[in-house]
C-alpha positions in Angstrom: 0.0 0.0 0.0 2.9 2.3 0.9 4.7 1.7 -2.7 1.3 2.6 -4.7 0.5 5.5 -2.6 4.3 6.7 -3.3 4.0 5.7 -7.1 0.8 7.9 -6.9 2.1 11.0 -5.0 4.9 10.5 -7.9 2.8 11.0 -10.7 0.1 13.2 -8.8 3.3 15.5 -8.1 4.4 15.4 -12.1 1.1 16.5 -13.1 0.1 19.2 -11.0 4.5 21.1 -11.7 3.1 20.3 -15.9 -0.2 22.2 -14.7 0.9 24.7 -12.8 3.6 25.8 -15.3 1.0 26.7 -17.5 -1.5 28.2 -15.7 0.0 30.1 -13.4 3.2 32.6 -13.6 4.6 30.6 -10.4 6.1 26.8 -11.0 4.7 24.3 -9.0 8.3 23.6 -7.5 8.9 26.8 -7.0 5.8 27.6 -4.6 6.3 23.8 -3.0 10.1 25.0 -2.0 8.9 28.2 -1.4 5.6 26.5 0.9 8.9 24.7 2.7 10.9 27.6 3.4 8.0 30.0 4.2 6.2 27.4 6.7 9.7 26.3 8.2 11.0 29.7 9.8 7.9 30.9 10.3 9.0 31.2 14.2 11.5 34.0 12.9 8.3 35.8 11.8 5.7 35.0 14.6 4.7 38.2 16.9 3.5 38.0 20.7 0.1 36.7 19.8 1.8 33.8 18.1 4.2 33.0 20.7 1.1 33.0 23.2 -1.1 30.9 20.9 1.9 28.4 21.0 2.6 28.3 24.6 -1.0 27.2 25.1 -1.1 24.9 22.7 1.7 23.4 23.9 0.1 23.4 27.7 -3.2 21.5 26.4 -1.1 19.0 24.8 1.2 18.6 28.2 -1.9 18.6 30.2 -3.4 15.8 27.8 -0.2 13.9 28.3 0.1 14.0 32.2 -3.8 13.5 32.7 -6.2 11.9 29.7 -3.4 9.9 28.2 -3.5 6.7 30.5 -7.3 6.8 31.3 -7.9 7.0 27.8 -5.9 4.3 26.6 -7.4 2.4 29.5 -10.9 2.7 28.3 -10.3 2.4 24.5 -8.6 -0.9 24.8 -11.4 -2.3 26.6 -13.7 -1.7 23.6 -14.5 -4.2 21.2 -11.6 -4.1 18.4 -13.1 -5.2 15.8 -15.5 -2.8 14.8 -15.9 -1.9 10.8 -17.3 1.6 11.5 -13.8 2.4 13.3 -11.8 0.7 10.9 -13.8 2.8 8.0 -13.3 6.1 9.7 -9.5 5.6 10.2 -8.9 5.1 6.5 -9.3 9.3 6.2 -6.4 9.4 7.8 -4.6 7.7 4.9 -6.2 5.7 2.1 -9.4 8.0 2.1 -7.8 11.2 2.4 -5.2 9.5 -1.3 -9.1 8.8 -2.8 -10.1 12.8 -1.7 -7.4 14.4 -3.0 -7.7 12.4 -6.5 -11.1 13.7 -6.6 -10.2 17.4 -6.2 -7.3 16.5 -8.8 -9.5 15.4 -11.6 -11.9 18.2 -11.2 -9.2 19.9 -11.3 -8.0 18.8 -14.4 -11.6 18.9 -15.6 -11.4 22.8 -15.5 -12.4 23.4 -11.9 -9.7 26.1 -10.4 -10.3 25.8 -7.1 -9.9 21.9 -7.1 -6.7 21.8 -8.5 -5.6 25.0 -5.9 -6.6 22.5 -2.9 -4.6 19.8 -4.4 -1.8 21.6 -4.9 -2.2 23.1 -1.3 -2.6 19.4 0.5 0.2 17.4 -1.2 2.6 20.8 -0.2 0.8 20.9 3.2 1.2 17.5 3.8 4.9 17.4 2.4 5.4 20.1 5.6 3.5 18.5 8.3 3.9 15.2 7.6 6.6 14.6 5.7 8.8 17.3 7.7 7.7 18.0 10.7 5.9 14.9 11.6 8.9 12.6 10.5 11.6 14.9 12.5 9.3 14.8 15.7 8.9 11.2 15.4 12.5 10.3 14.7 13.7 13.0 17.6 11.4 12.1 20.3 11.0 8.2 20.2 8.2 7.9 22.2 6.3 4.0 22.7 3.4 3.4 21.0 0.5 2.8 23.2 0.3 -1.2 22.2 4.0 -2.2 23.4 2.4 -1.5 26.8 5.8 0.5 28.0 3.5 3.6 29.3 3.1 6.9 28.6 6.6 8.7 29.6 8.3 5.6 27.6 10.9 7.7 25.2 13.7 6.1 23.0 15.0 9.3 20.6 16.7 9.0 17.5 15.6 4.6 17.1 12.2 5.2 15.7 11.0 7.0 12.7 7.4 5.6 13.4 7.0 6.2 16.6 3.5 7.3 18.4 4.5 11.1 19.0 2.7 12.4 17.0 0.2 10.6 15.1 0.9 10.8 11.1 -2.9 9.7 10.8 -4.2 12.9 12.5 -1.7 14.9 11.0 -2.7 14.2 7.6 -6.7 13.8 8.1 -6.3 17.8 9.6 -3.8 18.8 7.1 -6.6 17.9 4.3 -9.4 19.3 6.7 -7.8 22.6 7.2 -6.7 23.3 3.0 -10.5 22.2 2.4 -12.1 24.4 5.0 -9.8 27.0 3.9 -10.7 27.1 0.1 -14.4 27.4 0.2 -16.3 29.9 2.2 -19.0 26.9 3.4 -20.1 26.1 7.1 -21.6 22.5 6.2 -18.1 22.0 4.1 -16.1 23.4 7.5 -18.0 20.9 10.3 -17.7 17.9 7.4 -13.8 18.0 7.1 -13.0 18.7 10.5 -15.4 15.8 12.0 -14.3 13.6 9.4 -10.7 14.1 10.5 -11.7 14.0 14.1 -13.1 10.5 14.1 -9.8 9.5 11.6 -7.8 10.6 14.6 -10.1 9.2 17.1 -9.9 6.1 15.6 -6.5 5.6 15.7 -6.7 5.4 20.0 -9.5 3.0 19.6 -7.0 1.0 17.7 -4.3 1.6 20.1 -1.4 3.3 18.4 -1.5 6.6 19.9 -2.2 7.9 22.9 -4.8 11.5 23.3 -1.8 13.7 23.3 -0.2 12.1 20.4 -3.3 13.0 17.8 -3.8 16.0 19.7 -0.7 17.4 18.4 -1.2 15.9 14.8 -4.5 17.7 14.5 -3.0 21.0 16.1 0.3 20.5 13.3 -2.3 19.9 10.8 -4.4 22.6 11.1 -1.8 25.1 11.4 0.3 23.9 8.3 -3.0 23.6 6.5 -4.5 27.1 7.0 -1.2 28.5 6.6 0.1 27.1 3.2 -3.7 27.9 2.0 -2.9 31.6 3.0 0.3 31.9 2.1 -0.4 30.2 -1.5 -3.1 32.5 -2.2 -0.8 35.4 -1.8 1.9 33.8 -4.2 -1.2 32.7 -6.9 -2.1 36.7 -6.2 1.0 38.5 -6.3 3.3 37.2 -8.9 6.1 38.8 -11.1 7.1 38.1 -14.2 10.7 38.8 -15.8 11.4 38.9 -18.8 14.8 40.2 -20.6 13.6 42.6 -23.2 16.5 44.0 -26.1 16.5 46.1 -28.5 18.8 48.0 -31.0 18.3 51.2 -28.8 18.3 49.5 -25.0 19.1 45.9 -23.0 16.7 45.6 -20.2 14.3 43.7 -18.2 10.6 43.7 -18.0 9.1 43.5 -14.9 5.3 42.6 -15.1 2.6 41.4 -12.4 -0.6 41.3 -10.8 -1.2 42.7 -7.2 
């Protein structure tokens, strides 16, 4: 499953840097690297209100760790496994959220705008918070997985790349959730994505591989990276410059040319 959803981001990638080269005055590329850089020292840009919306995220997912974490996993492994609904639901953290993306890519390609701008928004979204961040946070902090019954505070840095902390499964189903809500001005479209991705996320401490705190954070990484690359892309898709060399037998120049 992991090879054809690679061999899919592959292609998916291909098409949408063939697209965007000739719609837009921006490569595709060039606003992924520049979705990177932009999203990545963003802390270097964040004001007071920023710092505090941080510090109490970062309290709610402490508290969730030294409180809900245990009593949580407690109850949800004492609930019947096997259910299909939960199984279903989990899938939008992964296969479903591949399947939803395709969707908005063919529309896309069918002549739909705003489709193919929340495709290219999710796979750069989801490059940054899972891909990035999520796969640095995992590798750095270590931390057990709910199932190898080690506890909560069990932490083994730099030995896991899959670890529990945080979950890749929330991260992505919020990531998609957040570009979405982002891209259409729609209340019923808004409580859809974001309950879709909550029961994804959800789902994954009914199954026992993360604990609260762990999909707490991937929904809060999510979220963020999702809203912002949607922001930040509609500025770039907004205010782009063109250069081109222009030469003459009178003058040698450049031509500078944009919308804004």
């Amino acid at each position: 499953m992991k090879k054809t959803i690679s061999a899919l981001a592959s292609a998916l990638l291909l098409t949408l840097s063939n697209h965007a080269h000739a719609a837009d005055s921006i490569s595709y590329p060039a606003m992924v690297w520049d979705d990177v850089t932009y999203e990545l020292s963003a802390p270097a840009r964040w004001e007071k209100s920023d710092w505090q919306q941080v510090g109490w995220e970062s309290l709610a997912v402490l508290g969730t760790f030294a409180v809900i974490d245990k009593p949580v996993r407690d109850y949800m492994v004492k609930q019947d496994q096997n259910s299909k609904a939960w199984l279903q639901v989990e899938k939008f953290g992964r296969e479903y959220a591949v399947g939803t993306i395709s969707v908005f890519f063919v529309a896309g390609l069918l002549g739909d705008e705003t489709s193919m701008h929340v495709t290219q928004d999710v796979v750069a979204a989801s490059l940054i918070s899972s891909g990035i961040i999520g796969v640095a946070t995992k590798t750095v902090v270590g931390r057990s997985r709910p199932l190898a019954n080690q506890g909560t505070s069990h932490f083994a840095p730099f030995t896991d790349m899959n670890s529990s902390f945080f979950s890749g499964h929330a991260t992505q189903a919020f990531t998609l959730a957040a570009v979405i809500a982002d891209s259409y001005d729609a209340t019923w479209i808004d409580v859809t994505a974001y309950s879709l991705a909550s029961l994804a996320a959800v789902a994954r401490t009914y199954h026992d591989k993360h604990f609260a705190s762990d999909i707490l954070t991937g929904a809060i990484v999510g979220t963020l990276v999702g809203k912002s690359v949607v922001a930040h892309n509609k500025d770039l898709r907004g205010n782009t410059l063109l250069i081109t060399p222009v030469a003459s037998s009178s003058m040698l120049g450049l031509q500078v040319a944009g919308s804004f």
